[in-house]
N, C-alpha and C positions, 0 to 999 in steps of 0.2 A: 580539219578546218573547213568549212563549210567557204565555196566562193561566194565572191562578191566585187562591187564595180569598183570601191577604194579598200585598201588595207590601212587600219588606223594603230599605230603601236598603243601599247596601255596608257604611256600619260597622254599622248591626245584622244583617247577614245575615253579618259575619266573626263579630260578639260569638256569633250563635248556633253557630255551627260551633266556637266557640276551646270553648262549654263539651257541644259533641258533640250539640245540639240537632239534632232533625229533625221537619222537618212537612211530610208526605203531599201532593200534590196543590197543594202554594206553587212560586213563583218567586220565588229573589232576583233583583233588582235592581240593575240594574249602573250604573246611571246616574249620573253624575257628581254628589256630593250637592251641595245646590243653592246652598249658602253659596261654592264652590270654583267652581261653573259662574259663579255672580255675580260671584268675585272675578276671573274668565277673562275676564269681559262689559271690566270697569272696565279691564282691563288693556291689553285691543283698542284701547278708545277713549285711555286715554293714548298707548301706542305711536302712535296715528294721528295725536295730534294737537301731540308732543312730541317724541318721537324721532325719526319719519319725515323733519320737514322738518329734523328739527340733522342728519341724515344725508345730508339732500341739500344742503346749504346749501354755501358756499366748496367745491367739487368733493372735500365730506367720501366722496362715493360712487368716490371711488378704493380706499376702503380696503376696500369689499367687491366692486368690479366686479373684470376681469380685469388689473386692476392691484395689486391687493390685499398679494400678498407682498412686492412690491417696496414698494410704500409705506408698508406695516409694519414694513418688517425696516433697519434701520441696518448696512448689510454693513459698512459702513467702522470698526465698532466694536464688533467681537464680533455682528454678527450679532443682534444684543439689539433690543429693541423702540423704534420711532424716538420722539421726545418727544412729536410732534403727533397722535402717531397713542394715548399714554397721556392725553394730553390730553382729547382728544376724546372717548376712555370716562372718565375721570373725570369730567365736563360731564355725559354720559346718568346716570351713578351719583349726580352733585347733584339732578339734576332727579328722578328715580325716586326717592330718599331725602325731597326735598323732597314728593312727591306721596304717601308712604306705602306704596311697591311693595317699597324695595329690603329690609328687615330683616322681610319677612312671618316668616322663621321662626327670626329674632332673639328669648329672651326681653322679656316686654313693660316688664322693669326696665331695659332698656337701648334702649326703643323699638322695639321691633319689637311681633309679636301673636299669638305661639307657635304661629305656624306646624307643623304636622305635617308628618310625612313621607309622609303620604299625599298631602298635599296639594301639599306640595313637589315628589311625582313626578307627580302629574296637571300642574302649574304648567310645570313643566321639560321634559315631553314637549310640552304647546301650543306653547310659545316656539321649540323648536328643528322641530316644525314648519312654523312659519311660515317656515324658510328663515331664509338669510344675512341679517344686517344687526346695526345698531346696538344692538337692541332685545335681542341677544341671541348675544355670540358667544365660542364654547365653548372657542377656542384658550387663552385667557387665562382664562377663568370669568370673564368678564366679562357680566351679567345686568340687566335689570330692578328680575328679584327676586333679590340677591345669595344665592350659595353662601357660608357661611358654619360650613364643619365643624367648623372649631377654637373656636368659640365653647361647643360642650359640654367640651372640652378644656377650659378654662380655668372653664369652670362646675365641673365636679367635680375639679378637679386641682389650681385653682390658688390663692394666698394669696390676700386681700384687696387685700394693695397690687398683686398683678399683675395680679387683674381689674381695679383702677382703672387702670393704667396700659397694659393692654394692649387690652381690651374697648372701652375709652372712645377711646384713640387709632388700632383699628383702623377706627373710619368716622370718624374727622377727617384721617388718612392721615399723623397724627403717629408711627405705628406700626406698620410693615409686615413680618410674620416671614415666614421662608422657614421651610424643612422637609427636613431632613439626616437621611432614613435611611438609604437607598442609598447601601453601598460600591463601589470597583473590583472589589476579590472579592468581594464578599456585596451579590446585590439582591434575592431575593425570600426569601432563608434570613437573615430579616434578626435570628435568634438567634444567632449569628455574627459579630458585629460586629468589626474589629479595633480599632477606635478607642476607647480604653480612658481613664475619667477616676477620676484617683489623689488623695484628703484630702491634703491638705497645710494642717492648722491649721483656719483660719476659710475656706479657699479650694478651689478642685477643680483640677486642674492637666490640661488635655485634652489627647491628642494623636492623630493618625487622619486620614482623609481620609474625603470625601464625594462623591459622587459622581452627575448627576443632580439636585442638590441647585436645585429649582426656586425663582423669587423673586428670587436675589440681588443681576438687574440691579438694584436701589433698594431693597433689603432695610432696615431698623434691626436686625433680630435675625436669627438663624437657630435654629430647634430642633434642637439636635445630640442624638442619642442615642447615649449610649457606653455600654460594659461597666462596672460599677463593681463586682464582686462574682460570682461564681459561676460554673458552669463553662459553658464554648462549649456550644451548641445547647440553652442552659436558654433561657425567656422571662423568667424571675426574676434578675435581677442587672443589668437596663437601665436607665439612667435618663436623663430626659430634660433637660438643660441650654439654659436662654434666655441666647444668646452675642452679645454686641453685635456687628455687624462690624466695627466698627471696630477690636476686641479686638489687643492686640500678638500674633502669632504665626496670626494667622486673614489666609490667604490664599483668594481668588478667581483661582483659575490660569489659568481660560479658558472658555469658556463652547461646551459641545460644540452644534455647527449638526446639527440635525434632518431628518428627512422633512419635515415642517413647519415653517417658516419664519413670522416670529421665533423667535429661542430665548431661553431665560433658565435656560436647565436647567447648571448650573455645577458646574468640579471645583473640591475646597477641599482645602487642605491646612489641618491644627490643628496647631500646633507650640508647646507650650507655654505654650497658652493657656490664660489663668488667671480664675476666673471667682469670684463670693463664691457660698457657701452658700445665700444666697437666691434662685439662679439658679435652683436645679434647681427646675423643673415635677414638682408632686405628690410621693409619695415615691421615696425610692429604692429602686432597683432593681424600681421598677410601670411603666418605660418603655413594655415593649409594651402592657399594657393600656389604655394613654394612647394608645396609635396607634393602638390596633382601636376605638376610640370614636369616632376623624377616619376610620379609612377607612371604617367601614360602612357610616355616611352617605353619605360621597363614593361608593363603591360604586354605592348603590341612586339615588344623584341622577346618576349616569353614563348607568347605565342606561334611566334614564328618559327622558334624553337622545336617548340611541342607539335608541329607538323612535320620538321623534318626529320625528329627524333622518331614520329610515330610511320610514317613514310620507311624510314630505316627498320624497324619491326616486321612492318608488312610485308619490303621487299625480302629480308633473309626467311622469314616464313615461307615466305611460296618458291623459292630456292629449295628450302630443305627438304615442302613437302613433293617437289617433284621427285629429288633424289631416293628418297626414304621410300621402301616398301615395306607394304604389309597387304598380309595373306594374299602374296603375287601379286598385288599391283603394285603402282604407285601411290604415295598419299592423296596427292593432287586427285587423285579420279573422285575423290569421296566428297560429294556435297558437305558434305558436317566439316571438313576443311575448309572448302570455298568459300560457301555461306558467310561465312564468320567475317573473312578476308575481306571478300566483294563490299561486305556490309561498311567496311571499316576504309577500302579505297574510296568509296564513292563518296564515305564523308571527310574523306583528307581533302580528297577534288574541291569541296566545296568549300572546305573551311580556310585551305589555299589561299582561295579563290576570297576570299573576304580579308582575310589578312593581307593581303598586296594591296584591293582596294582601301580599307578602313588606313593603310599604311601610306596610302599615298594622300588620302583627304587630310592626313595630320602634318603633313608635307605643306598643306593650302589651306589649312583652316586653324584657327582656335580650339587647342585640346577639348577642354568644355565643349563646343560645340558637339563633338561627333564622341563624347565620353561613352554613350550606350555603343556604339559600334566597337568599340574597343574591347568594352564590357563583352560582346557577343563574342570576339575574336578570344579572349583571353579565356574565359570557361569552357569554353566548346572546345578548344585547343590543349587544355589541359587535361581535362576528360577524356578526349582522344586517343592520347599518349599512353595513361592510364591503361584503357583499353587496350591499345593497339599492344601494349608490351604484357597484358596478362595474355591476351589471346596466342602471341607469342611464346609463351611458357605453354602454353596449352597445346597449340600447333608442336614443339618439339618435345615434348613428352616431358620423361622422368630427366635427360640432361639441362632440358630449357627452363626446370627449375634449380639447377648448378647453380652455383658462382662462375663457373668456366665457361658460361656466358652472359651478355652484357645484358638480357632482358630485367632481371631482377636490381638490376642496379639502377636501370631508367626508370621503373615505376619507381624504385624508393627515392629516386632524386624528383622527378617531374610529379610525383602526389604532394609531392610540399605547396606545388605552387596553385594547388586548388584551394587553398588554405592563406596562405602569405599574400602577401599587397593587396589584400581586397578578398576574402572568399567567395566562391562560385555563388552564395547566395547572397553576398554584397553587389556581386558584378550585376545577376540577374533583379535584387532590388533597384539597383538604377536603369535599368532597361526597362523595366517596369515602372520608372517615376518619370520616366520621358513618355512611354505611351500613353499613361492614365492624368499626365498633368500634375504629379504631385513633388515634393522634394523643393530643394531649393531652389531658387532664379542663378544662374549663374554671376556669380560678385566677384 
């Protein structure tokens, strides 16, 4: 840290920048503010003293050693997630819930403690640092401190009786919605929809498929978005329908198997399913603006992810290659090691370093506004991880392409997400529609 005549911690040293302040001869202060490093401190010691052992207890450590996908994945039935293995994160999500971890950035009217999203990416990049385990595992978004995007969803979109019924039942697990925007033909053009829902009276009449439609091994609801109104490639005329599954005409085809193992990622067909008027989430025809509220969250808490996931690669890398010798030295001596590493620290540093900011402008601003910053954080950070976990296999030889380590597991879990909620060339198309002027006006 370089001196200087004041020290500014990050959120006033972003306040001073957002109103184009400058002061000569200062340094801001990057340091983790001290309420967020305290609540990191609290977090260590439960994991240590909570998680750790329910993770090693009855040989619960199959489900992250080199046994992990098989003892996960239910092949004999759709490949879906086995019972004991949902079991056993729901158990870490009682206790973390019980202990005041899991709903940090849950409003505090429904018990949580209005967690930022700053905070939530400094929180999300620690955890997934610390490597595979109980405390924190990303295949599922299963956490500590629970991901919870659809809860602004339902804060700004939805009725009273739906927050009672949906808010209140999503952490008693009487409540579990999936999320149907992804078609067969349309996944990332998802103003395109073919699945179109028609008034008929007091009722909506749906029909369409979905596709990718994640949750629905154990779903109650799915959020289906169909056309209701206007023409193909508008964002105006979507809306979004809470569809019971059990609904007459709502099928579960098959559940398509993954890179990564378990899946839950499901085809649906909608055939004349009929739903009442109070179904629809928020207004009609505001469907996609209800989506870009869940993904920019989920975005920028990806992201955060994917740095501390790639940060954890790096770090046991340069561990191993200083221990490991060959032809009398160490690894560590040999550029063709370094290289690679150095190449791959300096861009965690950076991308960091954008993800806290871009996480804290969505703290002060209108997602829309800052959607290309997001966009930056979320492709760079995915890519990253990518990276950082083959160089990893690379760095440890013939074992670092094992299962008996975690490298092989992070690229096949974290290459999904260059792909899912937006791909790295959707991210990069809107970063590109904000420089050059093109795309839509934000509605």
């Amino acid at each position: 840290m370089l001196s200087g005549r004041c020290r500014l911690s990050l959120s006033e040293g972003r306040r001073a920048n957002a109103h184009g302040a400058a002061c000569e001869g200062t340094n801001m202060d990057f340091d983790i503010p001290q309420e967020i490093q305290a609540y990191l401190d609290r977090l260590d010691e439960f994991i240590e003293a909570e998680v750790k052992p329910l993770e090693e207890q009855d040989d619960n450590i199959r489900f992250f050693d080199h046994r992990r996908e098989f003892a996960r994945t239910d092949f004999e039935n759709g490949g879906t997630p086995r019972r004991d293995w949902e079991d056993l994160l729901a158990e870490m999500r009682r206790r973390a819930d019980r202990a005041g971890f899991l709903r940090y950035a849950v409003p505090k009217k429904y018990g949580g403690q209005d967690g930022t999203n700053l905070g939530m990416a400094i929180i999300r990049e620690h955890l997934a640092a610390r490597g595979l385990g109980l405390h924190n595992d990303l295949q599922n978004e299963s956490s500590v401190v629970g991901n919870f995007p659809t809860i602004r969803m339902w804060e700004n979109y939805g009725s009273e009786e739906q927050k009672r019924q949906f808010l209140d039942g999503m952490f008693t697990g009487e409540t579990r919605v999936a999320f149907g925007l992804t078609e067969p033909n349309h996944g990332s053009d998802a103003s395109w929809l073919e699945t179109k829902a028609v008034r008929d009276g007091d009722e909506w009449v749906i029909n369409g498929m979905k596709r990718f439609n994640s949750g629905l091994h154990n779903a109650t609801h799915d959020l289906i978005f169909a056309r209701t109104s206007g023409d193909e490639g508008r964002a105006q005329g979507i809306s979004c329908f809470i569809v019971p599954v059990e609904s007459e005409g709502f099928s579960v085809d098959f559940m398509w198997w993954t890179f990564n193992m378990p899946s839950d990622h499901a085809e649906v067909t909608l055939k004349d399913v009929r739903v009442p008027a109070t179904a629809m989430l928020g207004r009609e025809g505001d469907g996609l603006a209800l989506a870009n509220t869940f993904t920019h969250e989920n975005r920028i808490r990806q992201a955060a992810s994917g740095v501390g996931a790639a940060q954890y690669c790096i770090n046991q890398s340069v561990e191993y290659a200083k221990k490991r010798v060959t032809f009398g030295q160490p690894l560590s001596s040999r550029q063709a090691i370094q290289w690679p590493l150095v190449e791959l620290q300096t861009e965690c540093e950076m991308v960091r370093q954008l993800v806290y900011k871009t996480a804290w402008e969505l703290d002060h601003q209108h997602h829309m506004e800052i959607s290309d910053k997001v966009a930056m954080c979320n492709y760079r950070a995915n890519r990253l991880v990518c990276d950082a976990a083959d160089q990893a296999m690379q760095v440890h030889g013939g074992v670092g392409y094992t299962r008996h380590l975690p490298f092989e597991h992070i690229y096949r879990h974290h290459r999904r997400y260059r792909i899912t909620e937006g791909s790295e060339e959707i991210q990069i198309r809107r970063i590109g529609q904000v420089m050059f002027g093109f795309g839509r006006p934000r509605e």
